[in-house]
PDB file as gemmi writes it, atoms N, CA and C in Angstrom:
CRYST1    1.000    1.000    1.000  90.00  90.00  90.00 P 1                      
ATOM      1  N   UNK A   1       0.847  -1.174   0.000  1.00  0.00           N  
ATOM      2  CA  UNK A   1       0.000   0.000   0.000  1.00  0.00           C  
ATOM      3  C   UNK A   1       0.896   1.241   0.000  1.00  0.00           C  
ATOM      4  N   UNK A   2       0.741   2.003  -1.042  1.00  0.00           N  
ATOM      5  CA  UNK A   2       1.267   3.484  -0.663  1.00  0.00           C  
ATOM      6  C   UNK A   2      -0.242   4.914  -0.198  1.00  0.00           C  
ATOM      7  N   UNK A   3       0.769   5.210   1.018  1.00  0.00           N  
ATOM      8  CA  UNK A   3      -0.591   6.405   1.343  1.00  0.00           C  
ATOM      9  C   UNK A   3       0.361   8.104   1.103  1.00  0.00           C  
ATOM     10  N   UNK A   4      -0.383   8.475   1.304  1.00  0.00           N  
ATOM     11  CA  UNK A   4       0.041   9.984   1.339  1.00  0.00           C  
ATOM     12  C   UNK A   4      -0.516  10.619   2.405  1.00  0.00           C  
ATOM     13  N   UNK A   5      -0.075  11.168   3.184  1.00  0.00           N  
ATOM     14  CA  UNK A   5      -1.124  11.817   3.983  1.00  0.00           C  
ATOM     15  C   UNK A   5      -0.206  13.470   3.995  1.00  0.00           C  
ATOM     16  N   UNK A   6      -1.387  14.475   3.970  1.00  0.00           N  
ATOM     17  CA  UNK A   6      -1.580  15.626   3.155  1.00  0.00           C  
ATOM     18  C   UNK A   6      -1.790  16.996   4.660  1.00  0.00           C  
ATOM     19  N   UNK A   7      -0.983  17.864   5.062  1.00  0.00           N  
ATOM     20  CA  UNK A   7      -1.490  18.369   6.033  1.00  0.00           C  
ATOM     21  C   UNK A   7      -2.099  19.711   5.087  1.00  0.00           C  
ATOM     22  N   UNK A   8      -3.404  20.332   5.509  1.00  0.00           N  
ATOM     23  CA  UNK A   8      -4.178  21.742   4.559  1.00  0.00           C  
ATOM     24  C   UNK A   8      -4.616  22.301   6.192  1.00  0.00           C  
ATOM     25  N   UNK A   9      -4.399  23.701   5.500  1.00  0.00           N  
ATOM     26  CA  UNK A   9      -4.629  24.514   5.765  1.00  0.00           C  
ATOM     27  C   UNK A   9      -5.284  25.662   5.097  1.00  0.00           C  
ATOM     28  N   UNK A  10      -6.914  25.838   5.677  1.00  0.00           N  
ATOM     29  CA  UNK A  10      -7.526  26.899   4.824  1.00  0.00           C  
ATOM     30  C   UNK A  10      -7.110  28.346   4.505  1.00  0.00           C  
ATOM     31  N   UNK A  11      -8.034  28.798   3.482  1.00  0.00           N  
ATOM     32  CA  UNK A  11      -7.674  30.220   3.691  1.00  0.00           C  
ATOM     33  C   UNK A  11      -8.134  30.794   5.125  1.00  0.00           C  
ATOM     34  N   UNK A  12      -7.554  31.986   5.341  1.00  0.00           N  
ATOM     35  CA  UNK A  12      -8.145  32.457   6.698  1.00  0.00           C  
ATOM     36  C   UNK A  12      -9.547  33.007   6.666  1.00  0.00           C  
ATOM     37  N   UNK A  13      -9.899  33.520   5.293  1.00  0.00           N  
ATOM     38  CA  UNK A  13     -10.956  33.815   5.286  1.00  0.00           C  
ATOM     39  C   UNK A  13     -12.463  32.994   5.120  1.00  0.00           C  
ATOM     40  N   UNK A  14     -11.894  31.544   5.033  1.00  0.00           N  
ATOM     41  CA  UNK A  14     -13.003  30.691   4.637  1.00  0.00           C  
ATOM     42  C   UNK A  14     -13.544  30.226   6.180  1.00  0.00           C  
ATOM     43  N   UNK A  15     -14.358  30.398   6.539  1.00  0.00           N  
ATOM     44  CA  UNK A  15     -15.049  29.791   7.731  1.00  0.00           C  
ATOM     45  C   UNK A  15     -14.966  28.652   7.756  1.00  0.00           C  
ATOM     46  N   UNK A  16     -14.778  27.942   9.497  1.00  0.00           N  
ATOM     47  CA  UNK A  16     -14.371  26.662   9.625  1.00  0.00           C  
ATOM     48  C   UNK A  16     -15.502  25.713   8.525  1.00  0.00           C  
ATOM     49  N   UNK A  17     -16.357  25.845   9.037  1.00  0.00           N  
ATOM     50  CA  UNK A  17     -18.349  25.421   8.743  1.00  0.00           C  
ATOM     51  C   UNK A  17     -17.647  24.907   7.269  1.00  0.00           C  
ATOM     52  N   UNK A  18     -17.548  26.061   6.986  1.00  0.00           N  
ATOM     53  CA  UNK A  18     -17.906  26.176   5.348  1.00  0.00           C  
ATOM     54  C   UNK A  18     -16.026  25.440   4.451  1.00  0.00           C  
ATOM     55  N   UNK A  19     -15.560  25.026   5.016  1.00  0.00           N  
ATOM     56  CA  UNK A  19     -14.265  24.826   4.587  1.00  0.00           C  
ATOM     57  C   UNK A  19     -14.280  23.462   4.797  1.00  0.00           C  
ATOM     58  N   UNK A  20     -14.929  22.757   5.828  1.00  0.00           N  
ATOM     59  CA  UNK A  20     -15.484  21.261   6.180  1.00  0.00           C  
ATOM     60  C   UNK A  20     -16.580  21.269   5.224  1.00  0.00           C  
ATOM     61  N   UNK A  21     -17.974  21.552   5.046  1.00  0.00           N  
ATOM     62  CA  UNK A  21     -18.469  21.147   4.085  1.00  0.00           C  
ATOM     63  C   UNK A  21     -17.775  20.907   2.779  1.00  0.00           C  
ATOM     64  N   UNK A  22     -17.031  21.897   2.081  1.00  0.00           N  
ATOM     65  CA  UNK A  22     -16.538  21.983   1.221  1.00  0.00           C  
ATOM     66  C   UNK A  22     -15.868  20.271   0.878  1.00  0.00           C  
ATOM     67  N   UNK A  23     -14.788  20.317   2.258  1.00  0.00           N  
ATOM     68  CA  UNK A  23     -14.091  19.029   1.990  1.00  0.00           C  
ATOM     69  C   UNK A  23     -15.174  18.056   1.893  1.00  0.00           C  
ATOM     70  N   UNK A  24     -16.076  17.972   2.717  1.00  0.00           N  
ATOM     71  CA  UNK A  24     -16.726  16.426   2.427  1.00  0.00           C  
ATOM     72  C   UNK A  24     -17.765  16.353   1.507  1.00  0.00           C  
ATOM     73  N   UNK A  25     -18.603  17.633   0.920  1.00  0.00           N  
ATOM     74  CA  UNK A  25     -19.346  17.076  -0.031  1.00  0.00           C  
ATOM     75  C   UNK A  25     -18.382  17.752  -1.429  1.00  0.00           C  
ATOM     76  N   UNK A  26     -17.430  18.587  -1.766  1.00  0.00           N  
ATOM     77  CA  UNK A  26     -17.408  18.895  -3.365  1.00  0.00           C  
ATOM     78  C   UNK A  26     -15.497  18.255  -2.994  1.00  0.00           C  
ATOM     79  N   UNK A  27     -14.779  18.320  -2.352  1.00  0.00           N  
ATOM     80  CA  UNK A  27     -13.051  18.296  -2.973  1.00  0.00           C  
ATOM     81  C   UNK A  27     -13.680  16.446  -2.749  1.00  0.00           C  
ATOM     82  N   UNK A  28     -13.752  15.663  -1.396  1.00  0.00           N  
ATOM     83  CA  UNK A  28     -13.435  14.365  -1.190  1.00  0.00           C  
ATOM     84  C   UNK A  28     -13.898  13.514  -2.086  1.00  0.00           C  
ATOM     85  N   UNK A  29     -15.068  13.881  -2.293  1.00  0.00           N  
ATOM     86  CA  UNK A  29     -15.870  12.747  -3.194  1.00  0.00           C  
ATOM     87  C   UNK A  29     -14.565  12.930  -4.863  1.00  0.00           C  
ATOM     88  N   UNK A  30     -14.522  13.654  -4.994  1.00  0.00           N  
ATOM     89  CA  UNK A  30     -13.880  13.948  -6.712  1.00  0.00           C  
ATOM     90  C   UNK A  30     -12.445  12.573  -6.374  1.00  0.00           C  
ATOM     91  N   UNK A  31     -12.379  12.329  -5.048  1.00  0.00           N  
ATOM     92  CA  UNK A  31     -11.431  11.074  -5.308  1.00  0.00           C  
ATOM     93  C   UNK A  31     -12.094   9.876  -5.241  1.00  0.00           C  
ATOM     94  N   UNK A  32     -13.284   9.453  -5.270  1.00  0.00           N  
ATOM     95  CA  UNK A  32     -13.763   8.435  -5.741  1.00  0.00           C  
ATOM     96  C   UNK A  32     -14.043   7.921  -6.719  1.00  0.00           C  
ATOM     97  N   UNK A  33     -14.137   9.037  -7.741  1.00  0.00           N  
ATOM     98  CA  UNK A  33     -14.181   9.049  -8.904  1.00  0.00           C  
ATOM     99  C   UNK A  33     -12.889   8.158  -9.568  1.00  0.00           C  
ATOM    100  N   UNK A  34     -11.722   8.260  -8.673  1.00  0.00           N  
ATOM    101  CA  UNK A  34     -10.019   7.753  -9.288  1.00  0.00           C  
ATOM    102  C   UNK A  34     -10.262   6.226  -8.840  1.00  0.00           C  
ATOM    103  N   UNK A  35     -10.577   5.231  -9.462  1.00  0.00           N  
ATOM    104  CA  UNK A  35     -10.752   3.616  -9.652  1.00  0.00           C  
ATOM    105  C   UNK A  35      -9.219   3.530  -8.449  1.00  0.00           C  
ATOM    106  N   UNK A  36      -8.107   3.850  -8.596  1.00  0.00           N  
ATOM    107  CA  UNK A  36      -6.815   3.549  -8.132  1.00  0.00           C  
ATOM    108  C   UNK A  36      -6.794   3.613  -6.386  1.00  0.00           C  
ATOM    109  N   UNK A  37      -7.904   5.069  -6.024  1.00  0.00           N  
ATOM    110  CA  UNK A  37      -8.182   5.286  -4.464  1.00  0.00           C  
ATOM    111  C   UNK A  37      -8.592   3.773  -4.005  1.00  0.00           C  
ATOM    112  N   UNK A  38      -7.830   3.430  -2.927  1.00  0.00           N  
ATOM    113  CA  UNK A  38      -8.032   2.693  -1.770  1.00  0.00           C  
ATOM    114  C   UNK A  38      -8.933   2.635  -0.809  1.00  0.00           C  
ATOM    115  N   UNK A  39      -7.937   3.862  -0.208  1.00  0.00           N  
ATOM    116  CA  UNK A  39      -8.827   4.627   0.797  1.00  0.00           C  
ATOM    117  C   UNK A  39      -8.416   5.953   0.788  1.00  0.00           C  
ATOM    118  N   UNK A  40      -9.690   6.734   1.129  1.00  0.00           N  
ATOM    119  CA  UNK A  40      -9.688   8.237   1.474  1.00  0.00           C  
ATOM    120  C   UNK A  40     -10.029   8.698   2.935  1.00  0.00           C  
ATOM    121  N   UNK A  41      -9.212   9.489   3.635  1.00  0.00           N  
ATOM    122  CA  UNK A  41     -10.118   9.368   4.939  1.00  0.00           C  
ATOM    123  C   UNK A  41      -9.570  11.290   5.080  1.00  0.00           C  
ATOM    124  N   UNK A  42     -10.615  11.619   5.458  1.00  0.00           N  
ATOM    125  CA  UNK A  42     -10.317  13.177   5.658  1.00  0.00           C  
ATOM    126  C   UNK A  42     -10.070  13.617   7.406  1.00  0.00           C  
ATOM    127  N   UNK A  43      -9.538  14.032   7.890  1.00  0.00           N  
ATOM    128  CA  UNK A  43      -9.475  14.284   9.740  1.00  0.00           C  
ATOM    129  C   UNK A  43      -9.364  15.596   9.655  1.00  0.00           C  
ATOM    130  N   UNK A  44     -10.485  16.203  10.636  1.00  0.00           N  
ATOM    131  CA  UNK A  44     -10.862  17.769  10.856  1.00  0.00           C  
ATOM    132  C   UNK A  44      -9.986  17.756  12.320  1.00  0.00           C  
ATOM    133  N   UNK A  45      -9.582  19.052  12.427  1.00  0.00           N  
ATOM    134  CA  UNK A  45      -8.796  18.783  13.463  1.00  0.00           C  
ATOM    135  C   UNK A  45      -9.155  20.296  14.484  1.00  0.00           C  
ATOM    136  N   UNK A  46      -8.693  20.600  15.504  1.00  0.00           N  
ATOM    137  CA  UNK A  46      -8.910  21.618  16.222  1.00  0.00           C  
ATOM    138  C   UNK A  46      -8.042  22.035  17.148  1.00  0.00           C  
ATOM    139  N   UNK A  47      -6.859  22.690  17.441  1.00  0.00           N  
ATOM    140  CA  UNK A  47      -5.734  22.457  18.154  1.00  0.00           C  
ATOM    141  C   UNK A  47      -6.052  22.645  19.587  1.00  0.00           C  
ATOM    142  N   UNK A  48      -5.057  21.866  20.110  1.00  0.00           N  
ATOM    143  CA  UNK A  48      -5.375  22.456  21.505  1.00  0.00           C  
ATOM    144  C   UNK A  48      -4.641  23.230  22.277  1.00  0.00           C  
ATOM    145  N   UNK A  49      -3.450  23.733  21.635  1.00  0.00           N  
ATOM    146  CA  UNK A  49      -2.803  24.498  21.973  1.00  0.00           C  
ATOM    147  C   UNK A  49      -2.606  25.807  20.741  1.00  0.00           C  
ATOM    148  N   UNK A  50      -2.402  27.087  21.293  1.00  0.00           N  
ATOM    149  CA  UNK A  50      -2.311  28.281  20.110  1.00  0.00           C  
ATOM    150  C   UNK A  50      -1.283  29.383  20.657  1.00  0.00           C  
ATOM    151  N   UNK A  51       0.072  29.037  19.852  1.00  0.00           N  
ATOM    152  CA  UNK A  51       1.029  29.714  20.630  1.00  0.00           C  
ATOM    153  C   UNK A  51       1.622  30.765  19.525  1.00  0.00           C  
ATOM    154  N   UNK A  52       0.576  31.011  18.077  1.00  0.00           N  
ATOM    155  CA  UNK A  52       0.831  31.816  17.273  1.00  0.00           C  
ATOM    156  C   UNK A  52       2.319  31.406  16.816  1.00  0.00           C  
ATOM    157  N   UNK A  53       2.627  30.570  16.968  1.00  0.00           N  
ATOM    158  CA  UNK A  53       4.414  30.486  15.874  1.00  0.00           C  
ATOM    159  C   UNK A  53       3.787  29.811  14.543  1.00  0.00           C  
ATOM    160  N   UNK A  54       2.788  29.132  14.666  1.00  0.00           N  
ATOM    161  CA  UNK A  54       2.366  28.892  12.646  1.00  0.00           C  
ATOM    162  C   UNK A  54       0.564  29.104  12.845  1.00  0.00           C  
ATOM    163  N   UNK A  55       0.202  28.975  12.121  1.00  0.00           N  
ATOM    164  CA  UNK A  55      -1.103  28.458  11.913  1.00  0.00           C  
ATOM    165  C   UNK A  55      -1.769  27.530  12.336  1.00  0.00           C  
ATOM    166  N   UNK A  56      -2.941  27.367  12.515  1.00  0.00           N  
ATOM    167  CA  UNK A  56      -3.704  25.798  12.803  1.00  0.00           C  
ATOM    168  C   UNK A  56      -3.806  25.327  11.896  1.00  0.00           C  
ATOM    169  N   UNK A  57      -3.522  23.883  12.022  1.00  0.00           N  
ATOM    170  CA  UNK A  57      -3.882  22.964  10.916  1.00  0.00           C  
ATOM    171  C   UNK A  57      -5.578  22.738  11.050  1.00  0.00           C  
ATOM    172  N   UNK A  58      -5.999  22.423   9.480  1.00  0.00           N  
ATOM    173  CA  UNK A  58      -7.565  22.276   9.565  1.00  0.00           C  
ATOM    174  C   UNK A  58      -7.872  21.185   9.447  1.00  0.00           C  
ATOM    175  N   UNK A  59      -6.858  20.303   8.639  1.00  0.00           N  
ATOM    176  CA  UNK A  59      -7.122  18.804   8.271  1.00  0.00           C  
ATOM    177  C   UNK A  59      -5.967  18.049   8.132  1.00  0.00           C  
ATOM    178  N   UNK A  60      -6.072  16.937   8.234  1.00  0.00           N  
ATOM    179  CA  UNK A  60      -4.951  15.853   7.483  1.00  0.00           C  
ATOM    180  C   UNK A  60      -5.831  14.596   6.641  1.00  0.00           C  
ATOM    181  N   UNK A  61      -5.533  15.068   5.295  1.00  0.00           N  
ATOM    182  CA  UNK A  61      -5.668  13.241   4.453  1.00  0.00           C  
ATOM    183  C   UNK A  61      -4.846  12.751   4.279  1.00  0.00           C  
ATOM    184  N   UNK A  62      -5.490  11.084   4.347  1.00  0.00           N  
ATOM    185  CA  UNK A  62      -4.835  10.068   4.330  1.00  0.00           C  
ATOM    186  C   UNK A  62      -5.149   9.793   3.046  1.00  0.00           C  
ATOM    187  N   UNK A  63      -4.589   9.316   1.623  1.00  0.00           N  
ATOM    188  CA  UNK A  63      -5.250   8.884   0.438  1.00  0.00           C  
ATOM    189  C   UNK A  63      -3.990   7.384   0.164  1.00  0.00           C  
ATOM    190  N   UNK A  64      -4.695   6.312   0.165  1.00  0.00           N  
ATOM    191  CA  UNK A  64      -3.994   5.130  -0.175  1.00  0.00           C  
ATOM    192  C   UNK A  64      -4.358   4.543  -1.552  1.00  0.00           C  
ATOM    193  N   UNK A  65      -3.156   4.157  -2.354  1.00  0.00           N  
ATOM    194  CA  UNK A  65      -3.171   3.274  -3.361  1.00  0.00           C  
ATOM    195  C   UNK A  65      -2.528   2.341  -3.442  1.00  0.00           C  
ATOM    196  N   UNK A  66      -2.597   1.295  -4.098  1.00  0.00           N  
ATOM    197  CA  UNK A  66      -1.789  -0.124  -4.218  1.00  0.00           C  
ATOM    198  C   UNK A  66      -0.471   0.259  -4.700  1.00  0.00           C  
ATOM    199  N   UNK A  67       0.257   0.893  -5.342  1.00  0.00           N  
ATOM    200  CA  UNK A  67       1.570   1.411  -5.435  1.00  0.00           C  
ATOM    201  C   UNK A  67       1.872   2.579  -6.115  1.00  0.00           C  
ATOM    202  N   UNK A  68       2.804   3.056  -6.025  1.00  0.00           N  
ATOM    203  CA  UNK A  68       3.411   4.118  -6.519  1.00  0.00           C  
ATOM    204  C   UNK A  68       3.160   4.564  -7.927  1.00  0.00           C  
ATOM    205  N   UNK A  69       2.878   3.378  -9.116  1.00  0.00           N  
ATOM    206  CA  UNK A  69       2.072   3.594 -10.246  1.00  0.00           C  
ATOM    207  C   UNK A  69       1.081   3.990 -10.250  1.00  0.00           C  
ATOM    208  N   UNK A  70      -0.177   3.451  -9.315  1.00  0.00           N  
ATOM    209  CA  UNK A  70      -1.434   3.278  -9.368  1.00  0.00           C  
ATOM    210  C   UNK A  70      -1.648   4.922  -8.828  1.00  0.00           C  
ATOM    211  N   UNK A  71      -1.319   5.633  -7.600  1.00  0.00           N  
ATOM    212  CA  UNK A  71      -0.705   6.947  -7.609  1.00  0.00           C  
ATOM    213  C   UNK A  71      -0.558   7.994  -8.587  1.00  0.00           C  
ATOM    214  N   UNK A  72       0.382   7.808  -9.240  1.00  0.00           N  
ATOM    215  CA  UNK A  72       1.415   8.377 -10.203  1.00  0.00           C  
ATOM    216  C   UNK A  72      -0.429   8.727 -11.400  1.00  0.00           C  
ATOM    217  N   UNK A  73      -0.756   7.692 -11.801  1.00  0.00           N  
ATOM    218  CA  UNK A  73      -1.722   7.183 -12.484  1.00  0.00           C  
ATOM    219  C   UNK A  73      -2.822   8.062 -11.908  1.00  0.00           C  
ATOM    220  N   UNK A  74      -3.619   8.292 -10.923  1.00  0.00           N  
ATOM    221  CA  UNK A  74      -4.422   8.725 -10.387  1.00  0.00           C  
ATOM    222  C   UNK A  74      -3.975  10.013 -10.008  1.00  0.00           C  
ATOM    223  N   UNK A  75      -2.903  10.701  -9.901  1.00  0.00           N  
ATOM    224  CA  UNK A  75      -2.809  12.177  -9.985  1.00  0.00           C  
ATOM    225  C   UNK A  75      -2.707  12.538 -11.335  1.00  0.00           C  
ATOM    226  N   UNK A  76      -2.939  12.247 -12.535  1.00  0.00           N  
ATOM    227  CA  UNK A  76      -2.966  12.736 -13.643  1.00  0.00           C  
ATOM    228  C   UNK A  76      -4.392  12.862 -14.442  1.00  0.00           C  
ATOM    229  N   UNK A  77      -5.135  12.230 -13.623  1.00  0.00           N  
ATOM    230  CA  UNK A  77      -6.153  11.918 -14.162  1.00  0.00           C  
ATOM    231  C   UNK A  77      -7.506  13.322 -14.155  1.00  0.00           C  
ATOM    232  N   UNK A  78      -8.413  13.544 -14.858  1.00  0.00           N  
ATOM    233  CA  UNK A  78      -8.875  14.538 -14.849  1.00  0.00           C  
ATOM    234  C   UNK A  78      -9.773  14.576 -13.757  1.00  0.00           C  
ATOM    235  N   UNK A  79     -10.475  13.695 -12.725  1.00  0.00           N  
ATOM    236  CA  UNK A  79     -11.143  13.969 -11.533  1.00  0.00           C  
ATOM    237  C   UNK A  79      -9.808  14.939 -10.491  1.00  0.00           C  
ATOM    238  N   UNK A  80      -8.287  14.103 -10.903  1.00  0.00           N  
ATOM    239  CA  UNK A  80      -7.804  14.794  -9.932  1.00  0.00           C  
ATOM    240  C   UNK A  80      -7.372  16.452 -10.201  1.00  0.00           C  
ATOM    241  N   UNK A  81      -7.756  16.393 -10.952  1.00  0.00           N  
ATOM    242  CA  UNK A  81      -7.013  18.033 -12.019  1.00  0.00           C  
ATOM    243  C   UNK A  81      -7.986  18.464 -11.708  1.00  0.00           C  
ATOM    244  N   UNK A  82      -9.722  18.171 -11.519  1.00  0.00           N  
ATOM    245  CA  UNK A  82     -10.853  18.714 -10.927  1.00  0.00           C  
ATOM    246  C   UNK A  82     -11.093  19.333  -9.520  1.00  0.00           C  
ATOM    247  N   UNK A  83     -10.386  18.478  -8.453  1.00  0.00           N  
ATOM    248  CA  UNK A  83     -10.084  18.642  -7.780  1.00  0.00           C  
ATOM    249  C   UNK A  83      -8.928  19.905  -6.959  1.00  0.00           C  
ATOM    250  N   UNK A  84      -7.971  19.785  -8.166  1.00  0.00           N  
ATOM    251  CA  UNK A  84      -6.962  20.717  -7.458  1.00  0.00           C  
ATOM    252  C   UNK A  84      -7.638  22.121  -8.129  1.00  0.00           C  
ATOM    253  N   UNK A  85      -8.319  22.084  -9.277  1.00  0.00           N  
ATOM    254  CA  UNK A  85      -8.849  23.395  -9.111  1.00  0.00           C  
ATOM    255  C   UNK A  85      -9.907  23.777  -7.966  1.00  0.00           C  
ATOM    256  N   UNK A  86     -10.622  23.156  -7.315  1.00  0.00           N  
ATOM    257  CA  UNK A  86     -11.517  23.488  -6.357  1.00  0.00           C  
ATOM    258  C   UNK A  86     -11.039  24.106  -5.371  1.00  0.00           C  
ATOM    259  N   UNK A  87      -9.749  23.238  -4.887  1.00  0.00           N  
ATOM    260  CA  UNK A  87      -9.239  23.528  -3.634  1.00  0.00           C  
ATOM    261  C   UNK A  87      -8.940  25.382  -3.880  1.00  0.00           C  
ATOM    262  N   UNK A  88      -9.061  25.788  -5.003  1.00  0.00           N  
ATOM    263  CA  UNK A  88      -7.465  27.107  -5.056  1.00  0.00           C  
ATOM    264  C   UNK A  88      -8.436  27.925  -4.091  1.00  0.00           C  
ATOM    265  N   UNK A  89      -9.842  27.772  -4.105  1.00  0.00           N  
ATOM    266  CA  UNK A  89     -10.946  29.018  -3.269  1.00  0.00           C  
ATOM    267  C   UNK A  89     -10.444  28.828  -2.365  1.00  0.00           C  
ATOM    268  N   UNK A  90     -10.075  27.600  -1.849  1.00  0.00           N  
ATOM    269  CA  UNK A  90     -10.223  27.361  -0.192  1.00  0.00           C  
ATOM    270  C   UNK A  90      -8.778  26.822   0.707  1.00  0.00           C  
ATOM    271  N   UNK A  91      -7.998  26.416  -0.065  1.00  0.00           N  
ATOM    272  CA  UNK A  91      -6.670  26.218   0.695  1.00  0.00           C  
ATOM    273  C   UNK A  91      -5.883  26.922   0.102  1.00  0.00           C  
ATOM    274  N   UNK A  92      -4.798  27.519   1.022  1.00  0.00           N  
ATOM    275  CA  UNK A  92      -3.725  27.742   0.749  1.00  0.00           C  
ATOM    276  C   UNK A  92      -2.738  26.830  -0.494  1.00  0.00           C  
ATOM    277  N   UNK A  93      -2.323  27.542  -1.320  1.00  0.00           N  
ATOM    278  CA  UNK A  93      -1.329  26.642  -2.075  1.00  0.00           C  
ATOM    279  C   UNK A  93       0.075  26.734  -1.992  1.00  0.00           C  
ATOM    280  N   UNK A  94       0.348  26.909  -0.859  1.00  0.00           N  
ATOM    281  CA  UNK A  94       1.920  27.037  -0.684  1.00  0.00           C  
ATOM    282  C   UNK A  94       2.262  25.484   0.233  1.00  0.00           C  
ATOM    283  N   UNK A  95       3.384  25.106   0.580  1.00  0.00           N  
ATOM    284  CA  UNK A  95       3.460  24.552   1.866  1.00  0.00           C  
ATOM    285  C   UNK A  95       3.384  24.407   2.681  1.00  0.00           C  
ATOM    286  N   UNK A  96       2.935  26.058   3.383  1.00  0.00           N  
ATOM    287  CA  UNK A  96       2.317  25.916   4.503  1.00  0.00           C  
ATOM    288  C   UNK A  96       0.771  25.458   4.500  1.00  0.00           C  
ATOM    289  N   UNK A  97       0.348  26.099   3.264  1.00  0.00           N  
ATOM    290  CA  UNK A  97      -1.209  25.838   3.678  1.00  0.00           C  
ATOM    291  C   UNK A  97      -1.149  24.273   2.683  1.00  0.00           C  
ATOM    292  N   UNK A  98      -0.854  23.333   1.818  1.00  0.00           N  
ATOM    293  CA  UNK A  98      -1.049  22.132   1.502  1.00  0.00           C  
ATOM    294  C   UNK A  98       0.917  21.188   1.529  1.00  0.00           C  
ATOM    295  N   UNK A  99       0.905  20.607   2.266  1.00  0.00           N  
ATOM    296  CA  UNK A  99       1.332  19.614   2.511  1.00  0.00           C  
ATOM    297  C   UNK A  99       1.553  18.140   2.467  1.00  0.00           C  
ATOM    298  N   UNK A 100       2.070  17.651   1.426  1.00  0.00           N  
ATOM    299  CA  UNK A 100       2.162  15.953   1.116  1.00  0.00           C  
ATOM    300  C   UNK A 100       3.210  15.387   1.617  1.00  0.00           C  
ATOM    301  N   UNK A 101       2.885  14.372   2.254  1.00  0.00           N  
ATOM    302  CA  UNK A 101       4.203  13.643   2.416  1.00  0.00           C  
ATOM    303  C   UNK A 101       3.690  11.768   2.262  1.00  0.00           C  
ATOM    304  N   UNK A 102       4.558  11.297   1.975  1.00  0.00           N  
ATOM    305  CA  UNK A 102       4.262   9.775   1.502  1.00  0.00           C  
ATOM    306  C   UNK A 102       4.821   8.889   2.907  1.00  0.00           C  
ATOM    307  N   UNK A 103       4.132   8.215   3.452  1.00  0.00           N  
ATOM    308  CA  UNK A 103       4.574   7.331   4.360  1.00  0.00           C  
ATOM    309  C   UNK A 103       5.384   6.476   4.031  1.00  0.00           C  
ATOM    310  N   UNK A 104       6.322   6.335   4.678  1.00  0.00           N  
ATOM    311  CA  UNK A 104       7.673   5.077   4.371  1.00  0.00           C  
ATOM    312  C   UNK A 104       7.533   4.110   5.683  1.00  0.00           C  
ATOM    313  N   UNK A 105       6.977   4.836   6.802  1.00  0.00           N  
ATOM    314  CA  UNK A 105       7.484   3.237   7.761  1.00  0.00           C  
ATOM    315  C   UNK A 105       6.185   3.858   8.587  1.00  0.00           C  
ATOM    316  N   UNK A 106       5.569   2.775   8.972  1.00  0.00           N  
ATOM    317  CA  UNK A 106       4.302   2.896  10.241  1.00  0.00           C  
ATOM    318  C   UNK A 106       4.686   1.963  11.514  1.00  0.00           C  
ATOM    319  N   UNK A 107       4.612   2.388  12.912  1.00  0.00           N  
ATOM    320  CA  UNK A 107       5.437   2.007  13.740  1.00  0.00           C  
ATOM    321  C   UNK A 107       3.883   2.019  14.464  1.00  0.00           C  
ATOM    322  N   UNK A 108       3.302   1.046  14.616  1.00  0.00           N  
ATOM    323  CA  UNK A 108       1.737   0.657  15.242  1.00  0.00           C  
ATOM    324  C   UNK A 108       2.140   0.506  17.098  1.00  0.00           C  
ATOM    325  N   UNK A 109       2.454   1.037  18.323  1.00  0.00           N  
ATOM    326  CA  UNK A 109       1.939   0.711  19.476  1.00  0.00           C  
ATOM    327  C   UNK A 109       1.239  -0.171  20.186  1.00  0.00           C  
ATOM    328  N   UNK A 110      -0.334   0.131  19.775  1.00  0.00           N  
ATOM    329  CA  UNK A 110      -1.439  -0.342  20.698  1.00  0.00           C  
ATOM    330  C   UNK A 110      -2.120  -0.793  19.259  1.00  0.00           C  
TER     331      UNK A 110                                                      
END                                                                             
């Protein structure tokens, strides 16, 4: 399995409300559309600490595919090109406000 998990951050001006709807009924679904998605899982988040050195994070996705092709394959595709135009209203497009990183090792606890 390869996942990605994605830290976003909205614009400041988009209301929490309205920046969560957004994600779950118009950006999330447009990855179901990609045959290659696994799994999609979106996490709203709310900090609990605010010490003003960055921003709050608003979300983290998790998006899994069977490998690095199947991936590769599914970001080219036009649901996902649908997608990244939606986001431009509502997230940041820099690094601070969208964030990818690909998991290499999961270290499970409990």
């Amino acid at each position: 399995m390869h996942t990605l998990l994605t830290v976003i951050r909205k614009k400041p001006e988009i209301a929490t409300e309205e920046f969560r709807r957004f994600m779950k009924e118009d950006y999330g679904p447009t990855y179901l559309e990609l045959p290659q998605t696994r799994a999609y899982v979106q996490y709203f988040l709310a900090d609990l600490a605010i010490d003003d050195a960055e921003d709050p994070i608003d979300a983290i996705v998790q998006i899994s595919f069977d490998s690095v092709e199947q991936m590769t394959e599914a970001l080219q595709a036009d649901s996902y090109q649908r997608a990244h135009e939606l986001r431009q209203a509502y997230m940041r497009e820099t690094s601070v406000g969208i964030h990818s990183a690909v998991v290499e090792e999961t270290n499970r606890l409990v």
